[in-house]
N, CA, C and O atoms as a Tripos MOL2 file, in Angstrom:
@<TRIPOS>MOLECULE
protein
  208   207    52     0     0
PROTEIN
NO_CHARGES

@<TRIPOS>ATOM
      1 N           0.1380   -3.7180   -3.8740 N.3       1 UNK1
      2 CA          0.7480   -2.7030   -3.0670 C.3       1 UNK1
      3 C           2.0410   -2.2940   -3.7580 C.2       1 UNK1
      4 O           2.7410   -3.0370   -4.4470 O.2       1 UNK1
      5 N           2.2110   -1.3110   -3.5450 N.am      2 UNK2
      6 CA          3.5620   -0.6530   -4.6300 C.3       2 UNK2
      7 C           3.9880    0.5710   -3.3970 C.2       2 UNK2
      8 O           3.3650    1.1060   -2.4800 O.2       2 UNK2
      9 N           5.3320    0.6670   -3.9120 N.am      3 UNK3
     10 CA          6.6320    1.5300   -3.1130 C.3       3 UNK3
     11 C           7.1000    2.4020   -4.0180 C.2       3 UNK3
     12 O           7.3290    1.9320   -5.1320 O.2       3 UNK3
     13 N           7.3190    3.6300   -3.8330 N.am      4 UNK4
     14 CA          8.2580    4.3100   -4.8000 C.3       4 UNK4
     15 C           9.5490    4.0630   -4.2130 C.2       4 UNK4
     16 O           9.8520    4.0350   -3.0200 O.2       4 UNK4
     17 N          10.6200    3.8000   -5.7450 N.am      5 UNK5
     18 CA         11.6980    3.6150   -5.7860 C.3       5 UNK5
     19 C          12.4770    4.5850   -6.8030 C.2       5 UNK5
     20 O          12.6970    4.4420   -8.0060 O.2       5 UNK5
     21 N          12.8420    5.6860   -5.8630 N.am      6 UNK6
     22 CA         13.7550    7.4710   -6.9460 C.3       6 UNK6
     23 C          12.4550    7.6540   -7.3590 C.2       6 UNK6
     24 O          11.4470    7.9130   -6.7010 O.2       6 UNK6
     25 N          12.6380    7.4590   -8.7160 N.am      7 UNK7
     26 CA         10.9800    7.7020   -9.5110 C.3       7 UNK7
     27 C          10.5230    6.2780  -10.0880 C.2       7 UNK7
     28 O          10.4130    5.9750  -11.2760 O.2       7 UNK7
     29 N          10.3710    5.7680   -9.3740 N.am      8 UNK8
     30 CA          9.6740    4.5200  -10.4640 C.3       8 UNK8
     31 C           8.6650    3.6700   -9.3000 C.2       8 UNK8
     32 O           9.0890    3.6790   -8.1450 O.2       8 UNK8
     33 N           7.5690    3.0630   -9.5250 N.am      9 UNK9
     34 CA          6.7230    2.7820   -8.4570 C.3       9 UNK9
     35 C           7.1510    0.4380   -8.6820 C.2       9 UNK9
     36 O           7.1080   -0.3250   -9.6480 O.2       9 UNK9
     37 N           7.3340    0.3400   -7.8760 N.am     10 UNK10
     38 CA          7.9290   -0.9680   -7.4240 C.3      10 UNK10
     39 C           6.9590   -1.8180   -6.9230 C.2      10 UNK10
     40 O           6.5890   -1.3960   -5.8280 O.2      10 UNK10
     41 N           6.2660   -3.0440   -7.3180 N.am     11 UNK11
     42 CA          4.8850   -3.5690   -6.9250 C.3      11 UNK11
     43 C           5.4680   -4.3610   -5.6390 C.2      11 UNK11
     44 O           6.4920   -4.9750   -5.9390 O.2      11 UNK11
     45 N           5.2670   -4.4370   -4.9340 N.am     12 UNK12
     46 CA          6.0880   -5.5110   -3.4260 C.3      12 UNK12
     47 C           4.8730   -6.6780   -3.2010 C.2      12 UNK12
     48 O           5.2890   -7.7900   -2.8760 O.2      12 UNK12
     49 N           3.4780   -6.5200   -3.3410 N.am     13 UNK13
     50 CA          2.6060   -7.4920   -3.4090 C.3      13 UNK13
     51 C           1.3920   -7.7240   -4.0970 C.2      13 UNK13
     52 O           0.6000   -6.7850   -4.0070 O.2      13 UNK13
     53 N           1.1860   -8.2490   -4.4530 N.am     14 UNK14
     54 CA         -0.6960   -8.5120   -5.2730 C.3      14 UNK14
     55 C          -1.2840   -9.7610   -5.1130 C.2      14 UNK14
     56 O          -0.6450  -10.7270   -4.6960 O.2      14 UNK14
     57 N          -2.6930   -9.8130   -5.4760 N.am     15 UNK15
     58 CA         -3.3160  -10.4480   -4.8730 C.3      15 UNK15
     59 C          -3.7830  -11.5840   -6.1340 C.2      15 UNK15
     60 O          -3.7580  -11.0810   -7.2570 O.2      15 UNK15
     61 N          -4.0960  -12.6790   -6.0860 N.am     16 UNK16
     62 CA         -4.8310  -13.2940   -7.4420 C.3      16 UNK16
     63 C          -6.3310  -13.0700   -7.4210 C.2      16 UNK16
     64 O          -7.0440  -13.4260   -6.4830 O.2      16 UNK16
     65 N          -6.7590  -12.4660   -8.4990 N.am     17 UNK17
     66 CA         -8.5060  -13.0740   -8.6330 C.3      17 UNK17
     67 C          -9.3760  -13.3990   -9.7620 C.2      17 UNK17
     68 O          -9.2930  -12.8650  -10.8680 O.2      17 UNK17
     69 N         -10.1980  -14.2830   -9.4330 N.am     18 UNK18
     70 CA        -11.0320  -15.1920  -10.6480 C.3      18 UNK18
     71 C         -11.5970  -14.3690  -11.8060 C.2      18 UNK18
     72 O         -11.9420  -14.8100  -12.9020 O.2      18 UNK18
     73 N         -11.6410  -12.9440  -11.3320 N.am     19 UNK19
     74 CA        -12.0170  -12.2640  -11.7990 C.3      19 UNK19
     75 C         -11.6890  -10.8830  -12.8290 C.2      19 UNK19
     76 O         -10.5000  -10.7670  -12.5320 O.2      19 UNK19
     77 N         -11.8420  -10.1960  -13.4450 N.am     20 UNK20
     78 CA        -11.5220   -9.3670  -14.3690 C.3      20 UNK20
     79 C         -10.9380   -8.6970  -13.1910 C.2      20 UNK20
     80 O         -11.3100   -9.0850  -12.0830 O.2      20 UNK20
     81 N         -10.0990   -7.7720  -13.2770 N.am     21 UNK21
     82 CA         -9.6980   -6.5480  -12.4480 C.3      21 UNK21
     83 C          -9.3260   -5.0950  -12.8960 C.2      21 UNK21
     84 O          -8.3740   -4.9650  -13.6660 O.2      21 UNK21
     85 N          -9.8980   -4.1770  -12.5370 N.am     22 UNK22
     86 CA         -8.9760   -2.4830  -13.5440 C.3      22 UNK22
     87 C          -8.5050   -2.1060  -12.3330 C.2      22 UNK22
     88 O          -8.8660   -1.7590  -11.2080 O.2      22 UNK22
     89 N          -6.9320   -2.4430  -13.4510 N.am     23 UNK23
     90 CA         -6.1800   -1.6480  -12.2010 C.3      23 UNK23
     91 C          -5.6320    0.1510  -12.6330 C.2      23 UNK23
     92 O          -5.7440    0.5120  -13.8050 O.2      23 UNK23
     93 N          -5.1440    0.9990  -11.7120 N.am     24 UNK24
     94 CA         -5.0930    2.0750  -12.1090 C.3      24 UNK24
     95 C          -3.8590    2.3470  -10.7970 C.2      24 UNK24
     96 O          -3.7340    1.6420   -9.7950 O.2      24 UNK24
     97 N          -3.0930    3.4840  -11.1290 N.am     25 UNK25
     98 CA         -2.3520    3.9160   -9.9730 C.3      25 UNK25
     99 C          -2.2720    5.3770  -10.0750 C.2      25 UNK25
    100 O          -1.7790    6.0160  -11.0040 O.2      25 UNK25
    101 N          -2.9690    5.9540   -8.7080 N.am     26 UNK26
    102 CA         -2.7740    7.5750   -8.2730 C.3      26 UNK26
    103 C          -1.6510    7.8110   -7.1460 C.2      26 UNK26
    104 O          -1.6730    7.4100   -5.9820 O.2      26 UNK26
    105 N          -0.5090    8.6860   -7.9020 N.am     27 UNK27
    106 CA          0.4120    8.5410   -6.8870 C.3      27 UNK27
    107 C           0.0450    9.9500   -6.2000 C.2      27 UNK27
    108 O          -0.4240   10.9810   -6.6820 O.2      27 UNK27
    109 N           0.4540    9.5920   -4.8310 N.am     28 UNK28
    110 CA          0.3080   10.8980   -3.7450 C.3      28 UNK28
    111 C          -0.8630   11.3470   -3.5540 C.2      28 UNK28
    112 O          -1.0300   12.5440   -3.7880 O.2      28 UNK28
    113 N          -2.0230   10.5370   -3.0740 N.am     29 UNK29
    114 CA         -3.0320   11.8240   -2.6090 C.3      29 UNK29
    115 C          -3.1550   12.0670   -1.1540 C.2      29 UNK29
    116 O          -2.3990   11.6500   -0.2760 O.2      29 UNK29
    117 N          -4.2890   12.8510   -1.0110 N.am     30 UNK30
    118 CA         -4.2940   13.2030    0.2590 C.3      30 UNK30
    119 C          -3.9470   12.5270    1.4290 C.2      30 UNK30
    120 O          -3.3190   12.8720    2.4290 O.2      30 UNK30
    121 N          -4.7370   11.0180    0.9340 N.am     31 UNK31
    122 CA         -4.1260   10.0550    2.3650 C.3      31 UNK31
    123 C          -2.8660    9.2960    2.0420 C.2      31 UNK31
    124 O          -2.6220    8.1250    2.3340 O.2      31 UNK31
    125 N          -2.0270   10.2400    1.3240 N.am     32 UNK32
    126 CA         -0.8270    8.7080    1.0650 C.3      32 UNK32
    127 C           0.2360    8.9390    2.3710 C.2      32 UNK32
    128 O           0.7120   10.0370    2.6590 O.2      32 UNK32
    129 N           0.4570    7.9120    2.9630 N.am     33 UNK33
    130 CA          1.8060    8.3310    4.4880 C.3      33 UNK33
    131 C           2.6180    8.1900    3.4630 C.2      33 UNK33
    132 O           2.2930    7.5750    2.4480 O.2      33 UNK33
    133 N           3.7060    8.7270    3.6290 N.am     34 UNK34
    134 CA          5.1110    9.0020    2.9750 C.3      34 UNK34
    135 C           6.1780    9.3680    4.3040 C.2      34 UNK34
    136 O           7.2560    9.9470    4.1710 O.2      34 UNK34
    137 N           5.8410    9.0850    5.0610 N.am     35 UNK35
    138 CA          6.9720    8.6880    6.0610 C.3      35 UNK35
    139 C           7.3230    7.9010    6.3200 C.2      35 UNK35
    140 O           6.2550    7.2950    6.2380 O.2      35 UNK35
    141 N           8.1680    6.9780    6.7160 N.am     36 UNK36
    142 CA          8.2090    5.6110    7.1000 C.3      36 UNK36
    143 C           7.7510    5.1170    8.3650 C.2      36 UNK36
    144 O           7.2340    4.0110    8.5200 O.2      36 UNK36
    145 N           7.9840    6.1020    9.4100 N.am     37 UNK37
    146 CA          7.6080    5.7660   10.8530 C.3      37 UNK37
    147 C           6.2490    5.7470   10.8780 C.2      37 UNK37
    148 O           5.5720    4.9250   11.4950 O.2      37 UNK37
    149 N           5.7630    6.8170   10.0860 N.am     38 UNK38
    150 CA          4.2990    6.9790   10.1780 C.3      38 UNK38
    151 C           3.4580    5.3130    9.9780 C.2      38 UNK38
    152 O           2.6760    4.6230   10.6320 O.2      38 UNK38
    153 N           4.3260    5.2200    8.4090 N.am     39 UNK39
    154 CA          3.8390    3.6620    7.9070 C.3      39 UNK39
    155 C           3.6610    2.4480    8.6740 C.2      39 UNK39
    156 O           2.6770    1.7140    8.7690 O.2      39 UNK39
    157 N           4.9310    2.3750    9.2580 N.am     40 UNK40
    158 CA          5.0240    1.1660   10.3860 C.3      40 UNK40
    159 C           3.8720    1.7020   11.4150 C.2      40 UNK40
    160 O           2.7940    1.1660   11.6680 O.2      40 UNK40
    161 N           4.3570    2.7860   11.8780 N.am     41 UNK41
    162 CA          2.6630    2.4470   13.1960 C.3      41 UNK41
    163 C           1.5670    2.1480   12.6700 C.2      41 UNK41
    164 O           0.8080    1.3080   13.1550 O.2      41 UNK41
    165 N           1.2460    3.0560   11.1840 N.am     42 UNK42
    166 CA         -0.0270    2.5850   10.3410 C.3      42 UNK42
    167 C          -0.6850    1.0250   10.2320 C.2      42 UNK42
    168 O          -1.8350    0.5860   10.2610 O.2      42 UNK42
    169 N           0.7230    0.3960   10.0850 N.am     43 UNK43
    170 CA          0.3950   -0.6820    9.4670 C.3      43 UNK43
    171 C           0.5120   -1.9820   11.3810 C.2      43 UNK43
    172 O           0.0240   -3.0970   11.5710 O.2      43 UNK43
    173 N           1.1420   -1.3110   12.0960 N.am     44 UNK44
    174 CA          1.1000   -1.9790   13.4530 C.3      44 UNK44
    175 C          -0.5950   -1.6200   13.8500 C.2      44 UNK44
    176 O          -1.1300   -2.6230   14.3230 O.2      44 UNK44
    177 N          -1.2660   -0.7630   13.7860 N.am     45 UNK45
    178 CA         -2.6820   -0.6100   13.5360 C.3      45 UNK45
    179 C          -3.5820   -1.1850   13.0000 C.2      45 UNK45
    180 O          -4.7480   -1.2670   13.3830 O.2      45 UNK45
    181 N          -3.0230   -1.6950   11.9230 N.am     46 UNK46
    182 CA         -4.2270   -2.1160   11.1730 C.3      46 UNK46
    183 C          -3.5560   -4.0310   11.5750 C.2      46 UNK46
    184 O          -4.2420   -4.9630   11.1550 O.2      46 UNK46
    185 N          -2.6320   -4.2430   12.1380 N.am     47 UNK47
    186 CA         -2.5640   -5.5770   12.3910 C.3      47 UNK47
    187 C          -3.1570   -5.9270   13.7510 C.2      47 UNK47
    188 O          -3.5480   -7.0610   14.0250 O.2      47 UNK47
    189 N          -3.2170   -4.5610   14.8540 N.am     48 UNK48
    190 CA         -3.9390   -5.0180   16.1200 C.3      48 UNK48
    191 C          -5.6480   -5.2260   15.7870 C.2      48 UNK48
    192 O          -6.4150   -6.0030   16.3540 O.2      48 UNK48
    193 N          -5.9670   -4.2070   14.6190 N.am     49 UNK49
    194 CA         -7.2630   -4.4850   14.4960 C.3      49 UNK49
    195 C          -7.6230   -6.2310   13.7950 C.2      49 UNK49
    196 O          -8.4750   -6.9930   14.2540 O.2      49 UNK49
    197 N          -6.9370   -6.4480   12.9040 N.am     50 UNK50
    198 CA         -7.4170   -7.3350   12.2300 C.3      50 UNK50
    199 C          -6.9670   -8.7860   13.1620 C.2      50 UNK50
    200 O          -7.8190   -9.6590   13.0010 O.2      50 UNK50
    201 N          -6.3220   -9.0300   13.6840 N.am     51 UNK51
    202 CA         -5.4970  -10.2700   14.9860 C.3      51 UNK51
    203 C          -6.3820   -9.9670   16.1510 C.2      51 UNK51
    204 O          -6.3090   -9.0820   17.0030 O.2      51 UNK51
    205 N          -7.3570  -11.0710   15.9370 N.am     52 UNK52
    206 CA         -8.3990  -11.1630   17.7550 C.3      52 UNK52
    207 C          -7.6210  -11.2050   18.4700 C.2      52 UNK52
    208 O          -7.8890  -11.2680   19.6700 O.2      52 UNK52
@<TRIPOS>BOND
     1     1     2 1
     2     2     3 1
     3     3     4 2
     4     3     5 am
     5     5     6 1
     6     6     7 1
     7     7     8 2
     8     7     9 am
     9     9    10 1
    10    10    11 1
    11    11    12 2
    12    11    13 am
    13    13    14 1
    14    14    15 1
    15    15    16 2
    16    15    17 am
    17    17    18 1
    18    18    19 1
    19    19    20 2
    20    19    21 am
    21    21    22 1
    22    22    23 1
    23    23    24 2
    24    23    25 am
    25    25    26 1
    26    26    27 1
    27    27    28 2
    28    27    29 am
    29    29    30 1
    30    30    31 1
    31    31    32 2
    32    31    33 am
    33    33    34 1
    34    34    35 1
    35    35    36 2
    36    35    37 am
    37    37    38 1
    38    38    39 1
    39    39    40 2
    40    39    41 am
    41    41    42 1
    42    42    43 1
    43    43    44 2
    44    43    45 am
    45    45    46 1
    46    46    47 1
    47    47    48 2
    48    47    49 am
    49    49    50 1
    50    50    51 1
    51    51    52 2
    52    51    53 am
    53    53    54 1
    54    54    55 1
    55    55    56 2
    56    55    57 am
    57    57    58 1
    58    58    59 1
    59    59    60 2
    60    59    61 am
    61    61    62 1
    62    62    63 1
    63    63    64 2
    64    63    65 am
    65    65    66 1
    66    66    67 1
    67    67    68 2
    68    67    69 am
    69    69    70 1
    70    70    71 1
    71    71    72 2
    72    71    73 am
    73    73    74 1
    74    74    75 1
    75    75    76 2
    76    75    77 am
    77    77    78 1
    78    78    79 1
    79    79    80 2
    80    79    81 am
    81    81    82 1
    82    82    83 1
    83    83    84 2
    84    83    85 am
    85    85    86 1
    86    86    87 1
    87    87    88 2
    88    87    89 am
    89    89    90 1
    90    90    91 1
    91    91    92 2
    92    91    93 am
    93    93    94 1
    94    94    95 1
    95    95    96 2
    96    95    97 am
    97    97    98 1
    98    98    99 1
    99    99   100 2
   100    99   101 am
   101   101   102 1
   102   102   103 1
   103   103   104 2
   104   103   105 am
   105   105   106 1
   106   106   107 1
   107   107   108 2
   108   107   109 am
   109   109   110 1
   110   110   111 1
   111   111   112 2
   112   111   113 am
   113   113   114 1
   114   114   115 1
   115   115   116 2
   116   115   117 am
   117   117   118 1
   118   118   119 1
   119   119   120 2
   120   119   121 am
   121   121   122 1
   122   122   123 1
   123   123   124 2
   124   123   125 am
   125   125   126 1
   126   126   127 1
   127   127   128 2
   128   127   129 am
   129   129   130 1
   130   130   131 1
   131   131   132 2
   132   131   133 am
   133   133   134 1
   134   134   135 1
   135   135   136 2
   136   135   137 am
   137   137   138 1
   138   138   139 1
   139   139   140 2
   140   139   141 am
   141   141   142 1
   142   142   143 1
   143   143   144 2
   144   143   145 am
   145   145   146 1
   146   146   147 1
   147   147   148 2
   148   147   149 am
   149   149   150 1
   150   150   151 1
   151   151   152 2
   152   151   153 am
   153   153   154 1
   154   154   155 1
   155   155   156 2
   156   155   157 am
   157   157   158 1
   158   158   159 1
   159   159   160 2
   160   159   161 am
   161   161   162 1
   162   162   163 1
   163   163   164 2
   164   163   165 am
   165   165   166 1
   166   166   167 1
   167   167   168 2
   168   167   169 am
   169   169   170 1
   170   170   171 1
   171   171   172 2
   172   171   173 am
   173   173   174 1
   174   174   175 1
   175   175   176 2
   176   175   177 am
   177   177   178 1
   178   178   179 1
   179   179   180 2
   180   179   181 am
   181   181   182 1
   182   182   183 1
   183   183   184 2
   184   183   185 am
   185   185   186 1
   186   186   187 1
   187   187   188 2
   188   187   189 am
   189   189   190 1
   190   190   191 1
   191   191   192 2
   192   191   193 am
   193   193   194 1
   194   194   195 1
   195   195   196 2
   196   195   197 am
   197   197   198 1
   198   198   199 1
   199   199   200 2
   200   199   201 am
   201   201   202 1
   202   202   203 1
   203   203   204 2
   204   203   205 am
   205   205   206 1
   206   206   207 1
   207   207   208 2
@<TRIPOS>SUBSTRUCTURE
     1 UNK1         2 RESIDUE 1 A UNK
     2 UNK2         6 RESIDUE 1 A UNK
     3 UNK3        10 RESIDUE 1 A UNK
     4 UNK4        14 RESIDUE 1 A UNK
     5 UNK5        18 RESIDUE 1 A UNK
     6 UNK6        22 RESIDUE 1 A UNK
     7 UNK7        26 RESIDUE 1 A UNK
     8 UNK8        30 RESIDUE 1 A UNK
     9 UNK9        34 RESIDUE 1 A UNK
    10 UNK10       38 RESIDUE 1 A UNK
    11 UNK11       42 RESIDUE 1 A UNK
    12 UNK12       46 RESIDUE 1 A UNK
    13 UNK13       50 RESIDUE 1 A UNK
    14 UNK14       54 RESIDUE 1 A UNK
    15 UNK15       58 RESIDUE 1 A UNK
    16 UNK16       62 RESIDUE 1 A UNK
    17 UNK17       66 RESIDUE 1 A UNK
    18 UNK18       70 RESIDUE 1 A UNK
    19 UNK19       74 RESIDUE 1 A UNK
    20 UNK20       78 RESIDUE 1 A UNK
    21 UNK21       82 RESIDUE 1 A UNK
    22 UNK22       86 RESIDUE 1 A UNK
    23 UNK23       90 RESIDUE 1 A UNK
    24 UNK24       94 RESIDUE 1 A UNK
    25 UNK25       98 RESIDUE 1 A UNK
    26 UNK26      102 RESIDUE 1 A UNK
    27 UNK27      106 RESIDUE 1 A UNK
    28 UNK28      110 RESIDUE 1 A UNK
    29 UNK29      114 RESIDUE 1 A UNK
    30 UNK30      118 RESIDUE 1 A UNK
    31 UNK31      122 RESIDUE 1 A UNK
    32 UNK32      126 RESIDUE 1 A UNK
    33 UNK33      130 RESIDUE 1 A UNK
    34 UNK34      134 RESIDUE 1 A UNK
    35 UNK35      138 RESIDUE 1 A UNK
    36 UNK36      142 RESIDUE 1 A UNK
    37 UNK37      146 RESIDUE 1 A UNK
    38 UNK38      150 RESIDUE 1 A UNK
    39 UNK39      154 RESIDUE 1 A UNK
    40 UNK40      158 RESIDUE 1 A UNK
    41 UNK41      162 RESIDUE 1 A UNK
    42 UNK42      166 RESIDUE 1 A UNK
    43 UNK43      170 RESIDUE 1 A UNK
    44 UNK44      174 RESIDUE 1 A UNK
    45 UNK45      178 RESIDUE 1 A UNK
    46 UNK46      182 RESIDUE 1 A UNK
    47 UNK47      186 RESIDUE 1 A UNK
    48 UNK48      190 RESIDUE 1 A UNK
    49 UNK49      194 RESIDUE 1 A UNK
    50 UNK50      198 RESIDUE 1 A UNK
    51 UNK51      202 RESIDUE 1 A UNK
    52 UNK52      206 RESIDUE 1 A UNK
C-alpha cells in the first residue's frame, strides 16, 4: 500500500510472499479516493465487512 507524499509515492505497508511477485504502480485511476474523509469511511467499510 503506498501514499503520495508532494510527488513521491511512500510504501506505508507490504505483505511477504513465498512466491515470485510483479509489482507495478498506476497512479490515479478511476477508482483511486484521494480524499481523506472519503478514505477513512472507505476503509471503516471494508473493516465492518471483514470483522464478524
Amino acid at each position: 500500500m503506498t501514499v503520495m507524499d508532494n510527488n513521491q509515492i511512500v510504501y506505508i505497508a507490504q505483505a511477504k510472499s513465498n512466491r515470485l511477485v510483479k509489482m507495478f504502480t498506476t497512479i490515479y485511476t478511476e477508482n483511486t479516493i484521494t480524499d481523506k474523509e472519503e478514505l477513512i469511511k472507505e476503509l471503516e467499510e471494508i473493516r465492518k465487512k471483514a470483522m464478524p
